[in-house]
PAPADO-469407 format. One line per 5 residues: number of its first residue (from 1); their letters; for each residue x, y negated, z of C-alpha. Coordinates in steps of 0.5 Angstrom, whole numbers, plus 500, padded with zeros to 3 digits. Example, Ala and Ser with C-alpha at 12.3 -4.5 7.8 and 13.67 -1.06 7.14 Angstrom:
// residues 2
1	AS	525:509:516 ~ 527:502:514
// end
This chain:
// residues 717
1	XXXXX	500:500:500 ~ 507:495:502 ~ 510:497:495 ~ 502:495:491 ~ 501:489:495
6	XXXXX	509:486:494 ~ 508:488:486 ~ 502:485:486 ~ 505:479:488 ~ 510:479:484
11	XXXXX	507:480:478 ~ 503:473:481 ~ 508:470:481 ~ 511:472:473 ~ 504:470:471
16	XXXXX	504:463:474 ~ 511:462:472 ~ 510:465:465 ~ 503:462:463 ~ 507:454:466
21	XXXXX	513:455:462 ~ 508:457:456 ~ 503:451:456 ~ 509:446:457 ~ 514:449:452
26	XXXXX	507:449:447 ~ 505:442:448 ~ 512:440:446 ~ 511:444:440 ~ 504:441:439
31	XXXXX	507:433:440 ~ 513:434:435 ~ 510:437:429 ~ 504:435:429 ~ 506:428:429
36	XXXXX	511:430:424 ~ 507:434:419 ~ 501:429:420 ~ 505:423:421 ~ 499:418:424
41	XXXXX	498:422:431 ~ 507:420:432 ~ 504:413:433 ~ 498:414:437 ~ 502:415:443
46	XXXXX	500:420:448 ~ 493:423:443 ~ 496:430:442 ~ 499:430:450 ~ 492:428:453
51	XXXXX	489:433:449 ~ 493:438:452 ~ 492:436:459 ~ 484:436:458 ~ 484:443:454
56	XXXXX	488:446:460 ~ 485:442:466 ~ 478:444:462 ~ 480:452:463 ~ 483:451:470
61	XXXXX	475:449:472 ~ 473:455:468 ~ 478:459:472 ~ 472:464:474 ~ 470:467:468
66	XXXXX	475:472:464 ~ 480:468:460 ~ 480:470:453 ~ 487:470:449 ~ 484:471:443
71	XXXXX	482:464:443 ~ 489:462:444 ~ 491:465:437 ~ 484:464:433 ~ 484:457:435
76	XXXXX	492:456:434 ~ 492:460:428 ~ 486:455:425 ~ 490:449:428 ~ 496:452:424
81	XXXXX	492:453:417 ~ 490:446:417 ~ 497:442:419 ~ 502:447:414 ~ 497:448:409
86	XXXXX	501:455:407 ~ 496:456:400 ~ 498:447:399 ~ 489:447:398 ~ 489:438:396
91	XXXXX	483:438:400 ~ 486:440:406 ~ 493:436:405 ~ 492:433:412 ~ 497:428:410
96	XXXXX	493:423:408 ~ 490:421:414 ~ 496:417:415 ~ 494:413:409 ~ 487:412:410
101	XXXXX	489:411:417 ~ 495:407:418 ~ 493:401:414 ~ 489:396:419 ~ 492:389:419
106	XXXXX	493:388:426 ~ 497:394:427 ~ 501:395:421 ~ 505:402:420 ~ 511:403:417
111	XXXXX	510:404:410 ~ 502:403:409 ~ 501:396:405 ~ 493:397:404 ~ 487:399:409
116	XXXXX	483:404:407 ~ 475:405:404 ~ 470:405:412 ~ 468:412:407 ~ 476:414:408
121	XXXXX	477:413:415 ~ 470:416:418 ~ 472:423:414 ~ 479:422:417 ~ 477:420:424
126	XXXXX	474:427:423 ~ 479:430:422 ~ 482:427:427 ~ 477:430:432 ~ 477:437:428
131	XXXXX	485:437:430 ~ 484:434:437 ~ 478:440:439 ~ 483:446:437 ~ 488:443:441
136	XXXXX	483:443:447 ~ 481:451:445 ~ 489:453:444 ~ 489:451:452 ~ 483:452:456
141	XXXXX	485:460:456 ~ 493:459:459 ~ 490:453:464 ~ 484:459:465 ~ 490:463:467
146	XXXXX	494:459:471 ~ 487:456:474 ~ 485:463:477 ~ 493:465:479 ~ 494:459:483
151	XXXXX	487:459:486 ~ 489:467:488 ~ 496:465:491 ~ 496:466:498 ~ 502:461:498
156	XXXXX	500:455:495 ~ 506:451:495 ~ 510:457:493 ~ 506:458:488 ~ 506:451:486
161	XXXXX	512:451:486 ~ 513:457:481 ~ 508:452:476 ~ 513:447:477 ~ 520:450:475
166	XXXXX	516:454:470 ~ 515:448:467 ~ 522:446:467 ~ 524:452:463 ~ 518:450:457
171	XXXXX	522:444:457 ~ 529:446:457 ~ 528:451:453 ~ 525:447:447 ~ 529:442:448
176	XXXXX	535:447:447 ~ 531:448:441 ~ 532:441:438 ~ 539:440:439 ~ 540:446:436
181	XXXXX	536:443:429 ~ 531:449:429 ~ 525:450:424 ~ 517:450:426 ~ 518:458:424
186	XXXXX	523:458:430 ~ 519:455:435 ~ 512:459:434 ~ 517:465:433 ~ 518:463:440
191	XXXXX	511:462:442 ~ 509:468:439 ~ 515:472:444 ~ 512:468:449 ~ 505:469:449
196	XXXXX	507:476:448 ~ 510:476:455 ~ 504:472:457 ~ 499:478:456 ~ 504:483:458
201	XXXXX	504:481:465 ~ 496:479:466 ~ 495:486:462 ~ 491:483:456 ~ 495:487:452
206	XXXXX	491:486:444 ~ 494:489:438 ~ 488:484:434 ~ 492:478:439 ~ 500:480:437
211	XXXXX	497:480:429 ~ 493:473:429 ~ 501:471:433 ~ 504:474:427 ~ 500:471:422
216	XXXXX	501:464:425 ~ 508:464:424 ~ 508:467:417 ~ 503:460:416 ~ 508:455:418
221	XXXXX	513:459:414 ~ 510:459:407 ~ 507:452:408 ~ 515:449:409 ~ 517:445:403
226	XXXXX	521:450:398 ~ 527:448:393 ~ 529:442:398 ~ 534:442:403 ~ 530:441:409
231	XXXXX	533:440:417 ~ 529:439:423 ~ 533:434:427 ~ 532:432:434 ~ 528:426:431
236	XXXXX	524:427:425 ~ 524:432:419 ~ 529:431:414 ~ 528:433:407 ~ 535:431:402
241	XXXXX	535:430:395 ~ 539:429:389 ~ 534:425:384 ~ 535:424:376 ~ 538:416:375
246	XXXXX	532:413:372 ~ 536:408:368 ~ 540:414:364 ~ 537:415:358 ~ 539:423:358
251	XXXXX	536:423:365 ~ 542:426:367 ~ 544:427:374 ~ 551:425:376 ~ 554:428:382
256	XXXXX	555:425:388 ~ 551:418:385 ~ 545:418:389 ~ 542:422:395 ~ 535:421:398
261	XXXXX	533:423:405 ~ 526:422:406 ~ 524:421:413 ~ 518:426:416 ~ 515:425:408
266	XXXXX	517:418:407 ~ 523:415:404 ~ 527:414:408 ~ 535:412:406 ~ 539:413:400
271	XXXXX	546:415:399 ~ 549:410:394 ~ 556:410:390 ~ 557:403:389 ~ 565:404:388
276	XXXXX	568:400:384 ~ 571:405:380 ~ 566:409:379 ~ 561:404:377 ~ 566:402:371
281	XXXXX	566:410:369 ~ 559:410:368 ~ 557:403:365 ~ 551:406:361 ~ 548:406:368
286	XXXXX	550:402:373 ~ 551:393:372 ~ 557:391:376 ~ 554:385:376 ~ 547:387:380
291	XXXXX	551:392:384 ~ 555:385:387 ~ 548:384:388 ~ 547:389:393 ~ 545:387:400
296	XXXXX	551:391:401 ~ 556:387:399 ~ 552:381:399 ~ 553:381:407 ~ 560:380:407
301	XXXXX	559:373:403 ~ 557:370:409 ~ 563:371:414 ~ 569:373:410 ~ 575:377:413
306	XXXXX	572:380:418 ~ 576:384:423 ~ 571:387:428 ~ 564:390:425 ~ 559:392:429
311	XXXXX	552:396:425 ~ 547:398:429 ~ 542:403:424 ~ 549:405:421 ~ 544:412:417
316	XXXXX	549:415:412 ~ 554:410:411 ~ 552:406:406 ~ 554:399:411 ~ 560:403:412
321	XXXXX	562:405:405 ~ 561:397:404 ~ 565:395:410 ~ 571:399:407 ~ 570:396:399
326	XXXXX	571:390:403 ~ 577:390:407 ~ 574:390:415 ~ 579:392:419 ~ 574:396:425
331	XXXXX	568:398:424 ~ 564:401:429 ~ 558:405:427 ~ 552:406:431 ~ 547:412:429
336	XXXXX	542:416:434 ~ 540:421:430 ~ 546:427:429 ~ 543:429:423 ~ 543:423:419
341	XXXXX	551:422:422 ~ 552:429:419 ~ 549:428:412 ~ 553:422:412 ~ 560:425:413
346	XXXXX	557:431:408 ~ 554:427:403 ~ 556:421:402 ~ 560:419:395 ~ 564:414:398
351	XXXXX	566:418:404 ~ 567:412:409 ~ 566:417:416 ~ 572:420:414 ~ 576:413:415
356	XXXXX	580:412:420 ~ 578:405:421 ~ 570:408:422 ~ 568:409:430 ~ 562:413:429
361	XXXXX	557:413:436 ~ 552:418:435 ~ 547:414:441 ~ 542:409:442 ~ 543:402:439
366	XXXXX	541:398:445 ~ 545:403:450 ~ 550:402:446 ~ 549:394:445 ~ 549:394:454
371	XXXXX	556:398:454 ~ 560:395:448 ~ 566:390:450 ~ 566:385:444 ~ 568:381:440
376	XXXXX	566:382:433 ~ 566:378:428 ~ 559:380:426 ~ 554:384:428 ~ 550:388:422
381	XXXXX	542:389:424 ~ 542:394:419 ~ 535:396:416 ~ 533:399:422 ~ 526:403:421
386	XXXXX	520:405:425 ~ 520:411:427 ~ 516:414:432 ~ 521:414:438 ~ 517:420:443
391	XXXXX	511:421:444 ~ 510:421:451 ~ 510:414:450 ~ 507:407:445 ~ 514:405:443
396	XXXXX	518:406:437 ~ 526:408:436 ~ 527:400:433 ~ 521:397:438 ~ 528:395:443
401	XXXXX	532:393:438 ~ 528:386:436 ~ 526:384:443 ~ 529:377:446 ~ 534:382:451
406	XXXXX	536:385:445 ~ 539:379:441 ~ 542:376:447 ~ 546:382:449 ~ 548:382:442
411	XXXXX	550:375:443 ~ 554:376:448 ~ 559:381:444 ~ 559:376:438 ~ 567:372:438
416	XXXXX	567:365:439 ~ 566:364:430 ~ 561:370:430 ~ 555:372:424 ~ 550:375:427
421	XXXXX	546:378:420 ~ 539:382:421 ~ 536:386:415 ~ 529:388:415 ~ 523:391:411
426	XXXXX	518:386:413 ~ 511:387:410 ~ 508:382:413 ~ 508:375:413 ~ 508:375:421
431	XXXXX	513:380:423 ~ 519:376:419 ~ 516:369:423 ~ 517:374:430 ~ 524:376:428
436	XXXXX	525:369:425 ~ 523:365:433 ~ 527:372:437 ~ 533:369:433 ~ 532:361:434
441	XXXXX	531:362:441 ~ 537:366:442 ~ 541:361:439 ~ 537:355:440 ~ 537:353:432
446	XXXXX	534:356:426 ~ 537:362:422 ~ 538:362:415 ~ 532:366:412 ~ 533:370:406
451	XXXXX	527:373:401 ~ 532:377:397 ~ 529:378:389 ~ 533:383:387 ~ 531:386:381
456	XXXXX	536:391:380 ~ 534:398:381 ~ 534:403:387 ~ 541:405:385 ~ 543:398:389
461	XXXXX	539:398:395 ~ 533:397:397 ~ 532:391:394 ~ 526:385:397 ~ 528:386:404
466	XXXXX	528:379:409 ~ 535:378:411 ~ 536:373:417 ~ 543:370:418 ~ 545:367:425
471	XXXXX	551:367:430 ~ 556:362:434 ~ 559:361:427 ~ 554:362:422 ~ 554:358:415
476	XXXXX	549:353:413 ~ 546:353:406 ~ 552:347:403 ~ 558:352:405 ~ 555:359:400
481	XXXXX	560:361:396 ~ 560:358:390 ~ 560:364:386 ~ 555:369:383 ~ 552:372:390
486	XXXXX	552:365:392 ~ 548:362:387 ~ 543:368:388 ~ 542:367:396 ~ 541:360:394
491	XXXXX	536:363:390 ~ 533:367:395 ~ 534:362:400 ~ 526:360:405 ~ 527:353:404
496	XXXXX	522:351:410 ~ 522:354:417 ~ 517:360:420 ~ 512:356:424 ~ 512:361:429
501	XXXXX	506:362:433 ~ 506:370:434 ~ 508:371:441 ~ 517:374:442 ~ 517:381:443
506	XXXXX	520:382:450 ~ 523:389:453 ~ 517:388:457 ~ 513:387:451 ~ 517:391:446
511	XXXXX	511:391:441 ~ 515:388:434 ~ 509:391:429 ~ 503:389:433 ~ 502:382:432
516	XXXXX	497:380:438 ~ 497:383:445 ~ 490:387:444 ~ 489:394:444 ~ 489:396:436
521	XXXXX	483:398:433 ~ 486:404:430 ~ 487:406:438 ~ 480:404:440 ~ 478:409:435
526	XXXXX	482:415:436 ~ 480:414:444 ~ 473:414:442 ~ 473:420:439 ~ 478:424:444
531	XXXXX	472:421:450 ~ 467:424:445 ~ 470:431:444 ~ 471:431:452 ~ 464:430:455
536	XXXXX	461:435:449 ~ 466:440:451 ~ 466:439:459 ~ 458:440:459 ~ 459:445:454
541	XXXXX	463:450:457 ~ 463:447:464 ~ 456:445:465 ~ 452:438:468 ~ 453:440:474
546	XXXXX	460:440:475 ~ 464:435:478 ~ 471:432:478 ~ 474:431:485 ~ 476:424:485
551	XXXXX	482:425:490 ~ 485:429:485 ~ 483:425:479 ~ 486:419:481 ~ 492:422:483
556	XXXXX	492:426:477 ~ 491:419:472 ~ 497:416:477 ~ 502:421:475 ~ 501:421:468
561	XXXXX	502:414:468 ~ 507:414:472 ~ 511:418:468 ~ 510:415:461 ~ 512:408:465
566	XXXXX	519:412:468 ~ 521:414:460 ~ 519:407:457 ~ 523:404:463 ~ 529:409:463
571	XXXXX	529:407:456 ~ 532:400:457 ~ 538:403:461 ~ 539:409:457 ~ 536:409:450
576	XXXXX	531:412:446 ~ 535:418:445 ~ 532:426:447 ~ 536:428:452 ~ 534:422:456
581	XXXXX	526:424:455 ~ 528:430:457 ~ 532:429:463 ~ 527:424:466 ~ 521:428:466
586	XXXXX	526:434:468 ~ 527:429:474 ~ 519:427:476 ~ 519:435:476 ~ 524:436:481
591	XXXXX	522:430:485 ~ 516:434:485 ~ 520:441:488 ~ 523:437:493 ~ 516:434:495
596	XXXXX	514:442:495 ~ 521:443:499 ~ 519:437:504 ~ 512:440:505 ~ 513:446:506
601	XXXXX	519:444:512 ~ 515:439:515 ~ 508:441:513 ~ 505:435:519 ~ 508:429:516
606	XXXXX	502:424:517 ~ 499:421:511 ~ 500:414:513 ~ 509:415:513 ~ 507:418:507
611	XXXXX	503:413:504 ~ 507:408:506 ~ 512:411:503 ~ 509:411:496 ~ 507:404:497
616	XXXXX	514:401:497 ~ 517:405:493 ~ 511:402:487 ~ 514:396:490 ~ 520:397:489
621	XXXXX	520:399:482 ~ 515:393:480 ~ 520:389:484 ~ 527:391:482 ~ 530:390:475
626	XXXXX	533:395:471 ~ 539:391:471 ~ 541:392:477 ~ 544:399:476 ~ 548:396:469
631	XXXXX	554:396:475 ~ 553:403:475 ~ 556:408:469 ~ 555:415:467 ~ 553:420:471
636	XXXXX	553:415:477 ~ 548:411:473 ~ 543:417:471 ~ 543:419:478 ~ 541:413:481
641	XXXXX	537:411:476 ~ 533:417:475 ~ 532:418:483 ~ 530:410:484 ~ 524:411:477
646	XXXXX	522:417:481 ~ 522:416:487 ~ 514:414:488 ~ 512:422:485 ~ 516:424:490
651	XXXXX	511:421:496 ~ 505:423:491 ~ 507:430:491 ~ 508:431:498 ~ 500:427:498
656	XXXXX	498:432:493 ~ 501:439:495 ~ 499:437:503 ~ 491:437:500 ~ 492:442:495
661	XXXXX	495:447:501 ~ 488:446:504 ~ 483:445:498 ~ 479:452:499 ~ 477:451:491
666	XXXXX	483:451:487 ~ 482:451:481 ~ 477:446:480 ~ 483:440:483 ~ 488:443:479
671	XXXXX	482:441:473 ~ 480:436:477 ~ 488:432:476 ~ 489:435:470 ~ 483:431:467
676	XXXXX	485:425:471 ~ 492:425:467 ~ 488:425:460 ~ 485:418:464 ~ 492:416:466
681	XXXXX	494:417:459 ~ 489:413:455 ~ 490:408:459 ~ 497:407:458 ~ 495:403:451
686	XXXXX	493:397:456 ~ 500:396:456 ~ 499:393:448 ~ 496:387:452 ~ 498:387:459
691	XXXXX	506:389:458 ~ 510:395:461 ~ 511:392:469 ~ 504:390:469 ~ 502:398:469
696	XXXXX	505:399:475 ~ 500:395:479 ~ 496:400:476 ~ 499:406:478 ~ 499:403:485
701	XXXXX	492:402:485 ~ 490:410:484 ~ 494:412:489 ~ 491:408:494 ~ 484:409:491
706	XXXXX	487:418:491 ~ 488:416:498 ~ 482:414:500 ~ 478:419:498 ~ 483:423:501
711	XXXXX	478:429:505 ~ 480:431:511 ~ 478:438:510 ~ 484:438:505 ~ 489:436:510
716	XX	494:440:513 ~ 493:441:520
// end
């Protein structure tokens, strides 16, 4: 009877650590490629994440009824279908959502020009919905699972405890994953194994579950692109071509000419050969004259003899390969995404990362601006694109880079006659006047302000971009050489000033593509519709007349928005890089451990230290500026970092585990906070108009509100 009880404890046990690290590891999955492949949802913030949290939440209240792992695979095996497309169907080409979605005027997005028919976006929003209802179904089984072993756990803290260092394995492992530069094929062949796992140790053994796993994997395999080299960094997907010159009369394709690298779908970067020697071999394609145009080379007409270059978005190393054609001394190059840094160094024709005089550092443009030592003689915003950063929160990888903070650390590192040269795609009027009066209050003068009206060919640059000019030393429009380039910038150049009326962006406000402080309609929208799709199913599948448990929602609501505040915060000081994402909310959920620890030892520490405790640690972070740890560095700097973002979990855990130790139904808190983290979620856009800090208020609020609904009856006596 000892050894039927020990090995029933001991299978609770793997249940619970198995079916957590499933639902984290899955839901990362979710959030990378379907924001990927379905590019809309990368800038709809936390949409897939609060979706995930609601179908698990969801299943924690039905922990009662028996768990259905056929759901899990039917549902992912349709919501695979859908997003791979493996028999390329045109109606069911998901990526059009992006078009039909992306194009209001208030909040455009990167590559979208136009807005789409009322018709277009009602079918999107839809689907939309389609997508958001499988993602709630994939989950209702596992958080059934995890919903019932936790509430049948005799130990509740070491049960929790299980859930959260499961977690931490789903985490890790896909985080493993991506720095390996893994497929979609590889990461659902993973999910599969897991899943497999899953079933053995809860005894829901399925040949029909292990076959709709199967089939999954080989749906993500056939939809993948064929004939194109394909490679899935730790930001985005990357699809390398070598296209045909369209100015060669015999469409011929020349070796090491011209490589494309698309971006998640989207044109993305170019590799060009704009040697000299090689444009005069091929002068059937190439003009030298509109070559001399690029904005390339035109960079170097406005600070000549530069020693020390500094260029931030460096990509492939077309601003390095101009650097070197141009005698720069020291180029230092900054690159976040390791497989653009490595194409370039494959790739490039020019070959300029094989040069001794190029510095390549593969890490976040802004980190790298807090820790540089200057002088350079010119510092080069190259065309840093709008990306999606990550989605656990609304900010893009370039939204740093174009705030007030971040020009006036680039300042600092400029030499006494420095230029400070930005290149930027603005697709709006308002975007260029933004950056037009971030530049002006920096340096207390206008920029010079360029419409480039390059009309070469695409084996030059990208033409038509904004180019503002600034710096200690910068040239005014009398002093441009009195050449060929500089009769095309005057040519170019804004001769009246941006009246700049859109508010500046701030590191508090970082939001460069939304023109007012609102919540975008775009948003409002896909919330409705997620709102929408909660009530139905919580009615549906749980019933009028269940409840949610306050005190565990707002506790719920608080965490997630926390978290979410913790990345963008830890952002400022390390960059927007993915081992930062994962170190951070590796570090809320050992804050949580620690809590669990702590409880465990002292489990009648009174409300009110703990209370307290949490109250001045949220004081603490809406007080304490950031700043402060920059006198720190490396490892000392993460950890202190990390422990002072993290701090106010650690309270909020020790308050959660103390009623969750005494909650008689389980289950139902566990539900109960989960579907408080989708509220906290969606709430996390107030920050388009309040800013960043002022979230933390909020934070605060829930916790107090938390703790007043605290029931006595969940109290550890």
């Amino acid at each position: 009877m000892q050894d039927g009880n020990s090995k029933s404890s001991w299978r609770r046990d793997a249940e619970i650590f198995v079916v957590s690290a499933l639902i984290l590891y899955l839901e990362l999955i979710l959030i990378r490629w379907i924001g990927t492949e379905v590019r809309i949802f990368a800038y709809l913030g936390n949409l897939i994440l609060v979706a995930c949290f609601f179908g698990t939440g969801l299943g924690c209240y039905r922990a009662a009824r028996p768990a259905s792992l056929m759901q899990l695979g039917i549902c992912l095996l349709f919501l695979t279908g859908l997003v791979a497309n493996p028999l390329h169907l045109e109606f069911l080409n998901l990526k059009k959502l992006t078009d039909w979605l992306a194009g209001f005027e208030e909040s455009p997005m990167w590559g979208m020009l136009f807005i789409a028919p009322h018709s277009r976006v009602a079918i999107a929003l839809v689907a939309v919905g389609a997508l958001l209802s499988l993602t709630i179904f994939i989950f209702v089984p596992t958080g059934q699972i995890l919903g019932r072993a936790l509430g049948e756990h005799p130990r509740a803290i070491w049960g929790y405890s299980i859930n959260i260092a499961g977690s931490l394995t789903g985490i890790w492992l896909f985080t493993a994953l991506s720095w390996c530069q893994t497929t979609p094929v590889e990461w659902f062949g993973i999910l599969a194994l897991l899943a497999i796992v899953l079933a053995s140790v809860t005894g829901r053994q399925s040949w029909w579950f292990m076959v709709t796993l199967g089939i999954t994997v080989c749906s993500v395999w056939i939809g993948q692109p064929r004939g194109v080299r394909t490679i899935w960094s730790p930001y985005q997907k990357l699809e390398v071509r070598q296209p045909f010159l369209v100015d060669s009369p015999k469409q011929e394709k020349l070796a090491g000419a011209v490589y494309t690298i698309t971006a998640n779908g989207t044109g993305y970067q170019l590799m060009l050969n704009l040697a000299d020697d090689f444009l005069r071999t091929h002068p059937r394609l190439y003009n030298l004259e509109q070559a001399r145009l690029s904005h390339y080379n035109l960079a170097f007409q406005f600070k000549p003899g530069i020693q020390r270059l500094l260029i931030l978005g460096a990509g492939a190393g077309n601003n390095a390969a101009a650097a070197l054609r141009h005698g720069v001394e020291q180029i230092d190059c900054v690159e976040i995404d390791p497989a653009i840094y490595a194409l370039g160094k494959e790739l490039h024709p020019e070959r300029p990362y094989d040069s001794t005089r190029v510095h390549v550092h593969v890490t976040d443009a802004r980190a790298f601006l807090k820790s540089a030592t200057g002088s350079y003689d010119m510092i080069w915003f190259a065309l840093l694109d709008a990306q999606p950063g990550t989605s656990y929160n609304n900010r893009q990888v370039d939204h740093y880079m174009y705030t007030l903070q971040s020009f006036q650390e680039a300042r600092r590192l400029l030499a006494p006659d420095g230029v400070l040269l930005v290149n930027f795609a603005s697709r709006r009027e308002w975007i260029s006047e933004r950056l037009y009066g971030l530049l002006q209050q920096v340096f207390g003068r206008p920029p010079l302000a360029f419409l480039m009206k390059f009309n070469g060919s695409a084996e030059y640059g990208p033409p038509g971009e904004l180019t503002l000019v600034t710096g200690n030393g910068a040239p005014t429009w009398q002093n441009l050489p009195a050449n060929l380039e500089g009769e095309y910038l005057r040519s170019c150049l804004l001769q009246s000033e941006f009246p700049v009326t859109t508010r500046i962006t701030t590191d508090d406000w970082p939001y460069l593509y939304l023109r007012y402080a609102k919540i975008p309609r775009l948003h409002y929208l896909t919330a409705l519709c997620l709102l929408g799709i909660v009530l139905l199913f919580f009615r549906w599948t749980v019933g009028a007349s269940a409840r949610s448990d306050g005190h565990y929602f707002f506790l719920g609501a608080a965490f997630l928005l926390l978290e979410v505040q913790t990345v963008s915060r830890a952002t400022l000081l390390f960059g927007m890089t993915w081992v930062v994402n994962a170190i951070v909310i590796s570090a809320v959920l050992v804050m949580i451990l620690l809590a669990n620890l702590v409880a465990a030892r002292w489990s009648k520490l009174p409300v009110w230290m703990i209370g307290t405790g949490l109250l001045a640690t949220i004081a603490a972070l809406a007080l304490v500026p950031l700043d402060s740890f920059n006198v720190l560095t490396g490892v000392m700097k993460l950890m202190a970092a990390s422990a002072f973002l993290t701090a106010p979990v650690f309270f909020a855990g020790l308050i959660f585990i103390q009623s969750f130790a005494g909650c008689a139904t389980k289950s139902q808190a566990l539900g109960s906070n989960l579907i408080g983290a989708l509220a906290g979620g969606l709430l996390q856009s107030l920050s388009f108009m309040t800013g960043i800090r002022a979230l933390i208020l909020l934070v605060g609020a829930f916790y107090l509100i938390a703790l007043w609904l605290r029931p006595v009856r969940h109290r550890v006596s």
